[in-house]
Every structure is written in C-alpha cells, then in structure tokens.
N, C-alpha and C positions, 0 to 999 in steps of 0.2 A: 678217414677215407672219403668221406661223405663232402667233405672241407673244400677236396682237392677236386673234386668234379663241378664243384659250385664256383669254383676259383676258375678250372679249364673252360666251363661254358661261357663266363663274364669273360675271359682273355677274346675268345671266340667270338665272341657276339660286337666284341670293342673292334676287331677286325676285318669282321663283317663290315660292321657299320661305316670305317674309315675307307672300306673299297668302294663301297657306295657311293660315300661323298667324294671321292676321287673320280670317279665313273660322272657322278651329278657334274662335278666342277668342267669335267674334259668335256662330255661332249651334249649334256643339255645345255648347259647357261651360254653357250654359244651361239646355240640354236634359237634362244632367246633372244639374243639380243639381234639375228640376223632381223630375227620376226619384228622386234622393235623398231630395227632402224629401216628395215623394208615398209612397214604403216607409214611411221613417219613419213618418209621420201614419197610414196603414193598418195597420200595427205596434203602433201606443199604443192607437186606436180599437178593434181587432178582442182585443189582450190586455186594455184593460177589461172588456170587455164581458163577454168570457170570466171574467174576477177577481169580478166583481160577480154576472153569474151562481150560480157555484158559493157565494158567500157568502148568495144567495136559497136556493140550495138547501139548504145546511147552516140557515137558518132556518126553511125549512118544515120538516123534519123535528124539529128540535129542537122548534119549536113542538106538532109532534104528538107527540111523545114524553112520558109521562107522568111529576108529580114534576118537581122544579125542578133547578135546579144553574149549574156553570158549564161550558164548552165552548172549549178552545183549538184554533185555524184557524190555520194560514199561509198570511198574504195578502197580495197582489203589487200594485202600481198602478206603471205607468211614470210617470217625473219629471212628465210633464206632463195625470196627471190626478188628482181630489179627488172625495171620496165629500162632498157638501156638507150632506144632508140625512137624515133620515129622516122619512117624513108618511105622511098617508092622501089616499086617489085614488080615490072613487067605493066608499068601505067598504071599500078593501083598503090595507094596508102598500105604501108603494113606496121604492126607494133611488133617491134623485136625485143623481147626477154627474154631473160634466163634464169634457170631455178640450180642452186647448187643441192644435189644431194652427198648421199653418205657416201663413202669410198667401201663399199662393200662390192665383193665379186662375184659375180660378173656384171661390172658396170653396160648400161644400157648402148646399143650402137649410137644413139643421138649424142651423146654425153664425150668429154675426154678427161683426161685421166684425172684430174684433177675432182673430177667428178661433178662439172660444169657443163648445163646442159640449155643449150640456144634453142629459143622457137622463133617462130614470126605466126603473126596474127594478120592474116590479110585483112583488110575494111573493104566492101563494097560499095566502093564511092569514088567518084575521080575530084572529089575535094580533097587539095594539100592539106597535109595537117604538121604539127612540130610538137614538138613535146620534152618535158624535162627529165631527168634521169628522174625516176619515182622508187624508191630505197636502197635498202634493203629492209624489205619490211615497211610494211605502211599502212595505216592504220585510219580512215579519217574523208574529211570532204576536200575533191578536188575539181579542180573549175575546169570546164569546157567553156572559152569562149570563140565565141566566130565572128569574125572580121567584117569588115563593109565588101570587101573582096570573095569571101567565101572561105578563108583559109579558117582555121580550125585549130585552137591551141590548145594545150593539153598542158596546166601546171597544179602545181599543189599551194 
C-alpha cells in the first residue's frame, strides 16, 4: 500500500509540475520577451537621438566658425536606424531619420505599422547643409566639410 501512495504523489507532483510550465510558457515568457524587445527599441530610439543630436551640434558650430575646411566626427547609429535626409523646415536645416523598431503592441503614435518611426532634428543655423543616406547602422568617422560658400556636407 505504501507503493501506491509513493507512486500517487510522484503522478501528482509530475502534474503539478507540467501545469507550471504551461502556465510559465503562456504567460511569463511573453512577458519576457515584451520586456526584451521594449529595452531594446528604448535603446536604438534614445542612442539616435543622442548620435544625431551631437552631429547637429558639431554643425552648428562648424557652421559658425569662420573659413571653410573639413571636420572629422565619430558617429554611432544602432543596426536599426538611417540618417535618410538632409532638407529645410520652415528656413532652418533639419536632419531627418528614422529608427525601426519591434512590431510589438501598441506601437508608438509617431511610428506606422510597419513599425518605422520618422524624426527630424532641426540645426540652428541658416547654413545649407546635404548629406548622404548614413545606414543602417554605422559605426565609424564621418567628415563634415564646408565649402568656400558656407554650405556644409555631411558624408561618410
């Protein structure tokens, strides 16, 4: 008899255990991985921003600095975002990027479905600038040079 209660509680306890990891599988590891792919996408978004940033800033100054030249930067973009433009926005320079993140939901209002999300970086400066599509991902020194004109290139 003794057999059969040592056999019932291991049946028991193998059951137990199996609803646990069912229970684990449904609705922690998802919750995981929201948390994973939510750092991430905070991560990529908050380090462009910062990259792009400091690359307006090293343009306004350069801009205001007199006499032309050229000007090496090291500049960072994580794999999943692209310097796509350089233009003008109401008389001022802007640098337009975008950071793709994860398709998790609820995707953010700036972002569309795809999960591709546009910024622009305004520059305080009425110096034209151009610039070349900079990744995805980029890693490395890129040159600011300015012109006998004033204008202000921006390649890698």
């Amino acid at each position: 008899m003794n057999k059969k209660i040592k056999g019932q509680i291991s049946v028991e306890f193998i059951v137990l255990l199996a609803i646990f990891m069912l229970f684990f599988q449904a609705t922690i590891l998802p919750t995981i991985e929201f948390s994973e792919n939510i750092i991430k996408d905070t991560y990529n978004l908050s380090k462009t921003s910062d990259s792009v940033s400091r690359l307006a800033t090293h343009i306004e100054n350069f801009s205001n600095s007199s006499g032309f030249g050229r000007r090496s930067i090291f500049f960072y973009l994580p794999d999943t975002a692209i310097i796509s433009a350089c233009d003008y926005d109401s008389g001022n320079p802007v640098i337009k990027y975008n950071v793709t993140i994860s398709k998790q939901r609820p995707i953010p209002l700036t972002c569309n479905d795809q999960g591709v999300c546009n910024f622009v970086k305004k520059i305080e400066s009425d110096t034209p600038i151009s610039c070349e599509v900079i990744g995805p991902g980029f890693s490395g020194a890129i040159i600011l040079e300015k012109s006998e004109t004033g204008q202000i290139i921006i390649k890698k």
